[in-house]
Backbone bond lengths (Angstrom), bond angles and torsions (degrees), N, CA, C in turn:
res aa  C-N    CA-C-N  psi(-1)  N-CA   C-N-CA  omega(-1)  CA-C   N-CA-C  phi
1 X - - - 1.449 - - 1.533 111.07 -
2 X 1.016 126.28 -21.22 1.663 138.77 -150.76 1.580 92.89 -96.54
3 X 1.683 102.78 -46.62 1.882 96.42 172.77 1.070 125.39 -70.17
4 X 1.366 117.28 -37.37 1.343 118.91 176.62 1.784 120.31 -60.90
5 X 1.598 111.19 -40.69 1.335 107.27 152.07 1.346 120.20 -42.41
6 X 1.651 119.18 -70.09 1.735 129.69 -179.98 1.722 91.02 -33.69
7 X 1.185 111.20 -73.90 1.368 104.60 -153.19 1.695 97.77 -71.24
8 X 1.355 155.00 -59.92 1.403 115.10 175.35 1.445 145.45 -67.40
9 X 2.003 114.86 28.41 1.015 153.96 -130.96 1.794 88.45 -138.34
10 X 1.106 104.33 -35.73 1.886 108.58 -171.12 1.367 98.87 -111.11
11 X 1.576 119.24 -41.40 1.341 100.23 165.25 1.429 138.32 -45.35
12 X 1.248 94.30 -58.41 1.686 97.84 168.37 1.428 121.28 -64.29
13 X 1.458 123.67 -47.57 2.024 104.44 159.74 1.255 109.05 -56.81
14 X 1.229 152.62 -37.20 1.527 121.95 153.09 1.436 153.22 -58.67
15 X 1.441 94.29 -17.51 1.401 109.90 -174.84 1.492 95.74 -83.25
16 X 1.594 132.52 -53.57 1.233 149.70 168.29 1.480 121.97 -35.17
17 X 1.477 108.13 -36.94 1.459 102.71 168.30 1.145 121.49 -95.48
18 X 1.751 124.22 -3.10 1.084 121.72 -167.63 1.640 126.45 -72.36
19 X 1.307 128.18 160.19 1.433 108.36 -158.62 1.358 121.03 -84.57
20 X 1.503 152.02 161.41 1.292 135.50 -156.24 1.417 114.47 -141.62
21 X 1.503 92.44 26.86 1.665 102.43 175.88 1.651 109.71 -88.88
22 X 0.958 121.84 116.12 1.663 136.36 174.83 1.482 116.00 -49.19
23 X 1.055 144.98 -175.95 1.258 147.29 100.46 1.545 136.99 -75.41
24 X 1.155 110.98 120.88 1.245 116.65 -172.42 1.882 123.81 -108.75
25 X 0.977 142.44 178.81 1.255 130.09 -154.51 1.799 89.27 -153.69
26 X 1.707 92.22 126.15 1.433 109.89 167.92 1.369 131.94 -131.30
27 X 1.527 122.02 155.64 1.233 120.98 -162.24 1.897 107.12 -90.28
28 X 1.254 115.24 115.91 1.855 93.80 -163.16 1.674 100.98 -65.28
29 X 0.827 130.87 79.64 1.708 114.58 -168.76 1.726 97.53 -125.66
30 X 1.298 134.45 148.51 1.202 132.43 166.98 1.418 117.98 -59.29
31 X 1.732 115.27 -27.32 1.306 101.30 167.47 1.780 124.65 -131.33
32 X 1.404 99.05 54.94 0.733 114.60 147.26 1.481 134.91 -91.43
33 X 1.309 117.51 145.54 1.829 131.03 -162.12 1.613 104.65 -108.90
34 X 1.175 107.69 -52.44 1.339 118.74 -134.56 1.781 104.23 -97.36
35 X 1.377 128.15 135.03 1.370 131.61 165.94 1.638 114.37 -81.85
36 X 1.185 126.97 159.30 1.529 120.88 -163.54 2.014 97.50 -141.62
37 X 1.411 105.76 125.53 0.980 100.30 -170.20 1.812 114.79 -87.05
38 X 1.708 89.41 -25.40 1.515 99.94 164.60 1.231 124.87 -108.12
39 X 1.513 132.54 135.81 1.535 135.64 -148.66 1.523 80.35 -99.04
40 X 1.112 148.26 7.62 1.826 137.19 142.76 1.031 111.34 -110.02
41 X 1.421 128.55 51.21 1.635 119.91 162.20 1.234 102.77 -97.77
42 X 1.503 111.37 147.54 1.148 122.38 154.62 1.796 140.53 -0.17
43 X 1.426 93.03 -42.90 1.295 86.99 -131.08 2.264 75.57 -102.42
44 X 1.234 117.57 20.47 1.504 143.39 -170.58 1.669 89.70 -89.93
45 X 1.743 106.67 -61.49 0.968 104.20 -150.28 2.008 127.44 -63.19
46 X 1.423 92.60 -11.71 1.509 100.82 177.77 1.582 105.30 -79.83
47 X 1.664 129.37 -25.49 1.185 127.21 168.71 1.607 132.79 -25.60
48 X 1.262 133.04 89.15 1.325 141.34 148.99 1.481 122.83 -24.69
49 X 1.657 101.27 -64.79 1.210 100.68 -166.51 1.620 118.92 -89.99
50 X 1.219 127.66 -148.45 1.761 123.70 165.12 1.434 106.45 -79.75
51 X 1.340 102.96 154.90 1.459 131.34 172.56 1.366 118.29 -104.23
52 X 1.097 122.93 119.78 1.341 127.73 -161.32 1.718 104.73 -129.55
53 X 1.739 111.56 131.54 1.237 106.96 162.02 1.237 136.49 -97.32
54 X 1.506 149.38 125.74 1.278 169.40 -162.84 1.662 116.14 -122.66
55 X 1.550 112.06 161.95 0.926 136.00 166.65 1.725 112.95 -77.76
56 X 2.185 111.09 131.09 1.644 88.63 -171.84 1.262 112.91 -59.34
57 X 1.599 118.67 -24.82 1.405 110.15 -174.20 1.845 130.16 -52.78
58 X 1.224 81.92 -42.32 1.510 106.94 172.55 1.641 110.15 -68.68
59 X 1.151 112.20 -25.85 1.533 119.36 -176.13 1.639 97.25 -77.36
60 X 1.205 124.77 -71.47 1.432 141.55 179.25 1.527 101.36 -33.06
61 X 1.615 110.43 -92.13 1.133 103.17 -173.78 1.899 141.08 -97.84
62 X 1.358 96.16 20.69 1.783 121.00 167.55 1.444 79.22 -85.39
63 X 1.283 105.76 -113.55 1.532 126.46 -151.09 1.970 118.98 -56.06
64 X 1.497 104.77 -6.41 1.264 100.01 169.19 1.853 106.83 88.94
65 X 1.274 89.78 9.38 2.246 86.84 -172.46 1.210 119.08 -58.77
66 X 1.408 118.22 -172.55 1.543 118.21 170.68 1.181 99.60 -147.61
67 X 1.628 147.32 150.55 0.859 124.69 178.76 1.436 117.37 -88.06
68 X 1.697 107.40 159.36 1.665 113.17 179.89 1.231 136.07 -62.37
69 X 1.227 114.48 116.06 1.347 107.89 -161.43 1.603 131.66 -86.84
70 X 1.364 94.16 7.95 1.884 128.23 141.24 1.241 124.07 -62.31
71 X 1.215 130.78 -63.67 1.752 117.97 -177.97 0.893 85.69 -110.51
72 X 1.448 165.29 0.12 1.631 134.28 173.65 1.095 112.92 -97.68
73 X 1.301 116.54 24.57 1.638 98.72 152.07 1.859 110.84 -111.83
């Protein structure tokens, strides 16, 4: 009984610190806004240019995104 505590005792301090930045998926286009949480949403398919995947953090405040208001809800 004592391990099974230990061990769901370490799970959770690991799971808890672990990091919670996503990957997110962008359209390289000059006017594009928007970050996409699913690499088949919609909103991909009008894309011209490459699609590139990123971190949201990096999405937010690198590239200026917002998220899509197609798959993120």
């Amino acid at each position: 009984m004592r391990r099974i505590i230990a061990g769901l005792s370490l799970f959770v301090a690991v799971t808890a610190f672990t990091p919670t930045s996503k990957y997110v998926y962008l359209c390289d286009s000059n006017r594009s806004y928007a970050y996409l949480i699913n690499p088949s949403c919609s909103g991909l398919v009008h894309c011209k240019h490459g699609v590139f995947r990123t971190t949201k953090d990096s999405a937010v405040n690198y590239y200026g995104r917002v998220a899509c208001k197609v798959c993120s809800q």
